[in-house]
ZAMARGU-4260 file (C-alpha; in steps of 0.2 Angstrom, whole numbers, plus 5000, padded with zeros to 4 digits):
<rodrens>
0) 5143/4157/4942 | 5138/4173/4935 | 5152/4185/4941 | 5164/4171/4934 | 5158/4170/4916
5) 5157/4190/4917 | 5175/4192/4920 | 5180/4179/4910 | 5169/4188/4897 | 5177/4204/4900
10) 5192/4198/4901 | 5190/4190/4883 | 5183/4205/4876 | 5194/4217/4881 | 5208/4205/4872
15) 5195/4205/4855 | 5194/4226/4855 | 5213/4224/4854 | 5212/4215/4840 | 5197/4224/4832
20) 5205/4240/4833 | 5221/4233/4826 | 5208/4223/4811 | 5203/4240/4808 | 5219/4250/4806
25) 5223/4235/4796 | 5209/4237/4785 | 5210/4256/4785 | 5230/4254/4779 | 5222/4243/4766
30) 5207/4255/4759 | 5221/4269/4757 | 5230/4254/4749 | 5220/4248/4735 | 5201/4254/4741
35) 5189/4245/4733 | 5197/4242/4715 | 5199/4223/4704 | 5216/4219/4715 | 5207/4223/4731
40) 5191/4211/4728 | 5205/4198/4722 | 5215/4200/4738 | 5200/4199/4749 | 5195/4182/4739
45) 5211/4176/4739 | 5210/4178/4760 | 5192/4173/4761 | 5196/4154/4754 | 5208/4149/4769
50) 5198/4158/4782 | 5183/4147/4776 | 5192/4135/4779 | 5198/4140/4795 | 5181/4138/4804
55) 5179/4119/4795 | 5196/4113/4802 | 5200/4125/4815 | 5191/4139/4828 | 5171/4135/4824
60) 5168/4117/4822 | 5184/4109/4830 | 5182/4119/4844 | 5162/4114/4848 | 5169/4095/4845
65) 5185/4098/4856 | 5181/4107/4871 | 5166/4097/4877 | 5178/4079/4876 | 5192/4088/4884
70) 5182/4094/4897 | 5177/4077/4902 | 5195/4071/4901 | 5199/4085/4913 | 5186/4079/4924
75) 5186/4060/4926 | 5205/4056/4919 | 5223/4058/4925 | 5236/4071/4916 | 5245/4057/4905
80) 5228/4053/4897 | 5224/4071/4893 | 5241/4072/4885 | 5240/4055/4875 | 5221/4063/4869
85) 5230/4080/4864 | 5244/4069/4854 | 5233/4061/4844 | 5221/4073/4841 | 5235/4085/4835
90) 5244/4073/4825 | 5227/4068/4814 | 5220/4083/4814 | 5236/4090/4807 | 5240/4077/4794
95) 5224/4079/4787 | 5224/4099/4788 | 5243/4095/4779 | 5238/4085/4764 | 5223/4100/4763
100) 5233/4113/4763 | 5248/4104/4749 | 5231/4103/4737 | 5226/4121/4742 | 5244/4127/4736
105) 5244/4116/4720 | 5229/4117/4714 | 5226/4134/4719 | 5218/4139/4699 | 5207/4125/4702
110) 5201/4133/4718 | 5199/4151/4711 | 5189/4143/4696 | 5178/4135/4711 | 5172/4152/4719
115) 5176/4165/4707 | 5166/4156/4691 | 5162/4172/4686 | 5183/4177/4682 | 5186/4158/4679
120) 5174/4161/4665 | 5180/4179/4659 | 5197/4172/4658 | 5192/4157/4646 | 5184/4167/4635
125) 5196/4181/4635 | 5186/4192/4644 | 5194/4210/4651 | 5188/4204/4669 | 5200/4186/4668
130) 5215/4193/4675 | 5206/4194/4693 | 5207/4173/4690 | 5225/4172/4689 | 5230/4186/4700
135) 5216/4173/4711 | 5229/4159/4708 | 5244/4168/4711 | 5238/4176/4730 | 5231/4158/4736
140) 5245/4150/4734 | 5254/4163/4746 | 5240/4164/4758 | 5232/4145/4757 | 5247/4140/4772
145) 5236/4151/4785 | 5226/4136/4783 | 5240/4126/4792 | 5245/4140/4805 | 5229/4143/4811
150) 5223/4126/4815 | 5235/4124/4825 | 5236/4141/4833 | 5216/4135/4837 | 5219/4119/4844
155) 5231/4126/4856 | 5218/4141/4860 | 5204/4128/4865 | 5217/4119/4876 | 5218/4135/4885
160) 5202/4138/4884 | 5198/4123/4893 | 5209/4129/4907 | 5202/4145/4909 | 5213/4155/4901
165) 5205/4165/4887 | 5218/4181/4887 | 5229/4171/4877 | 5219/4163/4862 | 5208/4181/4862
170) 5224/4191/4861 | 5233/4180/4846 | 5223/4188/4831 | 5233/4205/4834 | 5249/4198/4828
175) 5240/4192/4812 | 5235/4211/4810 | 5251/4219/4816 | 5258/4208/4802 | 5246/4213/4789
180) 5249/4232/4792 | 5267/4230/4793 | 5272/4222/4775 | 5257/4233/4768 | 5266/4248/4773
185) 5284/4240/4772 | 5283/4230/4758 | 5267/4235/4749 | 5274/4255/4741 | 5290/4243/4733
190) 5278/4232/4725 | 5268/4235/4706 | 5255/4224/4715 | 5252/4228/4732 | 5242/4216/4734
195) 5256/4202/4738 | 5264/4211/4751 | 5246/4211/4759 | 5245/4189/4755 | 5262/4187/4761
200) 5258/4197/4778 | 5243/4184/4780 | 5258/4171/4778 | 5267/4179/4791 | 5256/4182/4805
205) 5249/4164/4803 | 5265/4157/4807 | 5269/4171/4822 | 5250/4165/4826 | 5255/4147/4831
210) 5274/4151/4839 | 5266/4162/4850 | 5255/4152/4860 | 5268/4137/4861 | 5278/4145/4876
215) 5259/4145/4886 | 5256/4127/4881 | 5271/4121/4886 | 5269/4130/4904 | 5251/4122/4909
220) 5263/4106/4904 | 5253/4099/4889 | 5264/4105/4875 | 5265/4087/4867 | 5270/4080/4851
225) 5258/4075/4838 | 5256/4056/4836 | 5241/4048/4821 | 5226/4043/4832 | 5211/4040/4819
230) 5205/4025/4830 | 5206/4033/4849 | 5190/4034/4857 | 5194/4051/4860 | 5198/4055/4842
235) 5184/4046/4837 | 5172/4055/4847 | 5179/4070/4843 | 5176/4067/4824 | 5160/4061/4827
240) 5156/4076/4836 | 5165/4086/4823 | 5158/4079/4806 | 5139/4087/4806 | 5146/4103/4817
245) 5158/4106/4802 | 5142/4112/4793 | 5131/4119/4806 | 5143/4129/4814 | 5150/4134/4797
250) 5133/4139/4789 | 5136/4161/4789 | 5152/4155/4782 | 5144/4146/4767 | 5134/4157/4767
255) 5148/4173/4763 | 5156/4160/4751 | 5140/4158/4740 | 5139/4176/4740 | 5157/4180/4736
260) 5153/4167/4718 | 5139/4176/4715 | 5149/4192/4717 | 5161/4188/4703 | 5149/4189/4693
265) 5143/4208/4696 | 5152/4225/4695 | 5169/4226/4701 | 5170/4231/4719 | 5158/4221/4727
270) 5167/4210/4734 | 5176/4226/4743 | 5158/4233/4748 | 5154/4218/4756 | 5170/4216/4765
275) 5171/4232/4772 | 5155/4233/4777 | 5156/4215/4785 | 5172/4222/4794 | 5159/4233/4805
280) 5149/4219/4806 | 5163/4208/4813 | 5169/4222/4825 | 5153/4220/4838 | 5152/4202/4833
285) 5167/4197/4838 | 5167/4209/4853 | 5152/4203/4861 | 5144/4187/4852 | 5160/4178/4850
290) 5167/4182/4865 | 5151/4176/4875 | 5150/4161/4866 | 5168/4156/4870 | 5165/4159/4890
295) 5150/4148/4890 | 5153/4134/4881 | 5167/4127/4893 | 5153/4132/4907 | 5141/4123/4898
300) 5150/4108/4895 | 5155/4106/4914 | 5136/4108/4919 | 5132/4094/4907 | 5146/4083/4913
305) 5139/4087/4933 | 5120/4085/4925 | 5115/4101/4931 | 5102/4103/4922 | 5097/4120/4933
310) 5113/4127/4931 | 5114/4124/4913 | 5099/4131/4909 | 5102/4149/4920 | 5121/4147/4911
315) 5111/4151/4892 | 5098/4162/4900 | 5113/4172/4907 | 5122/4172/4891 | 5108/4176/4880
320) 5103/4190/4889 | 5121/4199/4889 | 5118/4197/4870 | 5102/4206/4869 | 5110/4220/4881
325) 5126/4223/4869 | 5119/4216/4854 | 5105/4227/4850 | 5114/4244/4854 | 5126/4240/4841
330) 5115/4235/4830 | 5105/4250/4831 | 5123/4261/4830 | 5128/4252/4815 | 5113/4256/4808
335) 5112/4273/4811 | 5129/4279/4808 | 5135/4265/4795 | 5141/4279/4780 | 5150/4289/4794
340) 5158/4277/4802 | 5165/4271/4785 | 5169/4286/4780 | 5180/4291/4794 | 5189/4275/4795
345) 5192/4272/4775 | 5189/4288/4765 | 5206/4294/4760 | 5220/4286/4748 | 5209/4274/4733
350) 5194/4272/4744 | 5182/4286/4737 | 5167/4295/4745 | 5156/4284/4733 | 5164/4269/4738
355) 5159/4274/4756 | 5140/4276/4749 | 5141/4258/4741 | 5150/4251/4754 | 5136/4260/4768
360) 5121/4250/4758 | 5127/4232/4763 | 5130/4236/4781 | 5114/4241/4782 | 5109/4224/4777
365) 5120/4214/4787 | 5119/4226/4803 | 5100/4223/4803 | 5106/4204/4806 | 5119/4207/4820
370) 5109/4203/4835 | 5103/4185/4824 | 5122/4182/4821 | 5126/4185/4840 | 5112/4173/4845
375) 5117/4160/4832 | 5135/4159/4841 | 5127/4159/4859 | 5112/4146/4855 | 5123/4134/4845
380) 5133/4131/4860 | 5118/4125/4870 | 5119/4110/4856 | 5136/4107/4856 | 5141/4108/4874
385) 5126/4093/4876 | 5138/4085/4861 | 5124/4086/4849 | 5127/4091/4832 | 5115/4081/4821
390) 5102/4094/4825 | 5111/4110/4822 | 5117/4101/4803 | 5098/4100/4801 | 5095/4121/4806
395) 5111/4123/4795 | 5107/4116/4779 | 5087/4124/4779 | 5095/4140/4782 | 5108/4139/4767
400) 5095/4134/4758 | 5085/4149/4763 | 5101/4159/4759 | 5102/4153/4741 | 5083/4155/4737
405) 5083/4173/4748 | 5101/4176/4734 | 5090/4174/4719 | 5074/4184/4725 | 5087/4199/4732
410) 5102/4198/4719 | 5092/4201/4702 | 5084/4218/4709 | 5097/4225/4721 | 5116/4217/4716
415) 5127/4216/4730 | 5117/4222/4743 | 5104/4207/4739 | 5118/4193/4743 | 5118/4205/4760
420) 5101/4204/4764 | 5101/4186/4760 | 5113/4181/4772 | 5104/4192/4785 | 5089/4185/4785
425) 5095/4165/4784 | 5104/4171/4799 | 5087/4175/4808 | 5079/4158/4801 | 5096/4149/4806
430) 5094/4159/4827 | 5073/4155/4826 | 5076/4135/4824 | 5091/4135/4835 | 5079/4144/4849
435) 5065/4135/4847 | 5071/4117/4850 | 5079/4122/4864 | 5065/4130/4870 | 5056/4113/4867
440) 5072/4103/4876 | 5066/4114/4890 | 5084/4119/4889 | 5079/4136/4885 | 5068/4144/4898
445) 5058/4160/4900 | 5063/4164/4920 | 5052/4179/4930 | 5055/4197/4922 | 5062/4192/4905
450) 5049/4200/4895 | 5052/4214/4904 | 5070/4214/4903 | 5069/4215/4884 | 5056/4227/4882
455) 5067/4241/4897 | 5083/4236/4884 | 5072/4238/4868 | 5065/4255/4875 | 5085/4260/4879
460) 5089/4258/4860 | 5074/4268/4856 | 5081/4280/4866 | 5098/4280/4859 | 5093/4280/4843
465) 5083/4295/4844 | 5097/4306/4853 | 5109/4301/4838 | 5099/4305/4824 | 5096/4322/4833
470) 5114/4325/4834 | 5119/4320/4817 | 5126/4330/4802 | 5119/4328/4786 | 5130/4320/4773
475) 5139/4335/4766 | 5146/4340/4783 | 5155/4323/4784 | 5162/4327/4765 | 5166/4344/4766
480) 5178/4341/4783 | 5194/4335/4788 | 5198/4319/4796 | 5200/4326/4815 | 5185/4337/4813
485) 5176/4321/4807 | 5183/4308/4821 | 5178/4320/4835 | 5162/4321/4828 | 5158/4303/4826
490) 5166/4299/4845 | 5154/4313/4851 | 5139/4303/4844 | 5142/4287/4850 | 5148/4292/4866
495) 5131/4300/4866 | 5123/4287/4861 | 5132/4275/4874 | 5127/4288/4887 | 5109/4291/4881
500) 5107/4272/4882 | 5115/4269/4900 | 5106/4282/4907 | 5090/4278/4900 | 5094/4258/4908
505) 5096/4268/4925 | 5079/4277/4923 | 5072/4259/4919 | 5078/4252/4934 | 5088/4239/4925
510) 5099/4232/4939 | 5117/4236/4937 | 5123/4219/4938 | 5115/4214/4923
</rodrens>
């Protein structure tokens, strides 16, 4: 079981670095673009609406709803009835997601007014901060129809998800960034406002998104067309699965959307501080949590179908503890090295050395979070794979309301970096109460050596931490050097620190299969 879900879990991270690396070549292009300026906050708004919306409609909730019901499909029904569900479920997932979307386009200064109060209001009272509200307007109606393409593009990666093949739906994001780079370095030097040629590349790689999984569907035979099916049992538990997950898998989401309104209300660049620094974040996320998350939720739906209680349970152990074991590493490297690594990556073109230092003080905040993101990933599909989202909704809502309380204690004294913190710590209230019921389920159980598993990985960091600080430059060497000298000497530290911490799970004794 274990060999299994590690391949399939290598296999899906090695597709996600593909796309990280590319995300940050896109984001780099972008710095040296517009760094952290009044268009670049706009842009980054004007892309943050549809993604929010992507996990409601698309990759977080649908997903937990989906998968489980397929999975029983798969395993009690004929291929006609799989097909007839995937009809249906396309057709009225997608006509809702259409009649979405046509609202998104046309009442796209209604939406901007929504989450960026703070322009909205600039702009009514002629403020010298309102053209951020209708350049807002302007860029969502380019980049609103992502909403459309990705659903889809998300249905169709469940599917082959539920079939084992995860390459495919882990390797679709890098046509999203290879068309982001492209019309940023095409079409982005002919423009006055770059910023366009950066919406319309989101446009683009949405609709390159969904073609490109079509050939892959149609190949495993269930590339079908989409029929209206509110009322099949299928649907129906699907929705009913879908309704609360919409929010409990959606809660970090919220979350960045709270702080984004509260943002457009402080100093411009925020907003660009925040989503470069959550770029980082997203790097190891997405390499480790996400992936791991993906692997074991089709696992953990078949071993509650078979009511393998046993199974199931070692299923979470096994994917909890691979998030400890990559988790806190990064964590500790993000930490540790978060001004470099920015730096490196962005410092050249608009993005300044002091945009670097602003952007450095919320990765601090959300890197301390990482390992509590990772788990909130891994622990919710120990929920949804039992097809129970009423619970999770409950953990949701009392960690965005820990979010907003944690906003107004953190935001007054320290801006910016406050809606950071915020978010950090509602993400450990939101991993704690996800945890503890299913410790109480007697889901989640403490199995021989764990302890001491933890405390060799926890020692390991140490370890690593230690040997990086010891080789670090202070700051001005990092300003005073080129870009080669620089990306040498940051790859010597983490592959130090890598090395540092491998060896030191050697000396520990921890076994090399886990």
């Amino acid at each position: 079981m274990s060999k299994s879900l590690a391949r399939s879990g290598i296999v899906v991270s090695a597709m996600t670095l593909i796309s990280r690396v590319l995300g940050l070549v896109r984001d780099v292009v972008i710095a040296n673009l517009m760094g952290a300026g009044a268009a670049a906050d706009v842009f980054f708004f004007a892309n943050k609406i549809p993604n929010f919306l992507r996990r409601l409609f698309a990759e977080g909730a649908f997903a937990q709803a989906f998968v489980p019901v397929l999975t029983e499909y798969r395993q009690g029904k004929q291929l006609d009835e799989q097909r007839l569900l995937i009809a249906r479920v396309s057709g009225t997932l997608g006509t809702l997601v259409t009649i979405v979307t046509l609202i998104g386009i046309i009442g796209s200064p209604i939406v901007a007014a929504l989450f960026g109060t703070g322009w909205f209001l600039d702009w009514y009272h002629d403020g010298p901060q309102g053209h951020k509200f209708v350049l807002a307007a302007d860029l969502l109606r380019i980049t609103f129809p992502y909403l459309w393409f990705i659903t889809f593009t998300a249905l169709a990666g469940a599917i082959l998800n539920t079939l084992g093949k995860f390459a495919v739906a882990a390797f679709t994001p890098v046509f999203l960034n290879i068309a982001i780079i492209v019309f940023a370095l095409w079409l982005g030097p002919q423009l006055e406002s770059p910023e366009y040629a950066l919406a319309w590349g989101v446009f683009v790689g949405g609709a390159v998104q969904f073609l490109f999984q079509i050939p892959f569907l149609k190949r495993a035979g269930l590339l079908v067309r989409p029929r209206w099916g509110w009322r099949d049992p299928g649907v129906t538990k699907i929705r009913t699965l879908m309704i609360p997950a919409l929010f409990g898998v959606s809660v970090s989401q919220i979350n960045l959307l709270f702080d984004t309104l509260i943002a457009s209300f402080l100093v411009s660049g925020s907003i660009s501080w925040l989503y470069y620094s959550d770029r980082l974040l997203e790097f190891p996320l997405g390499l480790f949590g996400i992936a791991i998350a993906t692997v074991i939720l089709p696992a953990l739906s078949s071993r509650h179908v078979d009511k393998s209680a046993a199974e199931f349970s070692k299923t979470l152990d096994w994917g909890i503890r691979k998030v400890v074991l990559l988790g806190l590493p990064a964590m500790a490297g993000l930490l540790v090295l978060a001004e470099p690594m920015l730096m490196v990556l962005f410092m050249r073109g608009e993005f300044s050395p002091e945009d670097a230092r602003m952007a450095s003080y919320s990765l601090y905040a959300y890197g301390s979070g990482l390992l509590s993101f990772m788990l909130v990933k891994v622990l919710a599909t120990g929920f949804y794979s039992r097809q129970d989202t009423k619970r999770p909704v409950r953990y949701g809502i009392i960690a965005m309301v820990t979010n907003m309380v944690f906003n107004v204690i953190f935001a007054i004294p320290f801006g910016y970096v406050g809606l950071a913190i915020a978010t950090s710590l509602s993400a450990a209230v939101n991993a704690s109460l996800l945890g503890y019921n299913l410790w109480r389920d007697g889901v989640l159980q403490r199995y021989p050596g764990t302890l001491t598993y933890l405390a060799k990985v926890a020692l390991a960091v140490l370890v690593m931490v230690v040997v990086v600080l010891w080789m670090a430059p202070e700051r001005a060497w990092w300003l005073s050097h080129e870009l080669l000298p620089q990306v040498w000497r940051l790859a010597l530290l983490i592959g130090a620190g890598a090395g540092a911490f491998g060896l030191s799970l050697l000396v520990l004794r921890v076994p090399l299969r886990h």
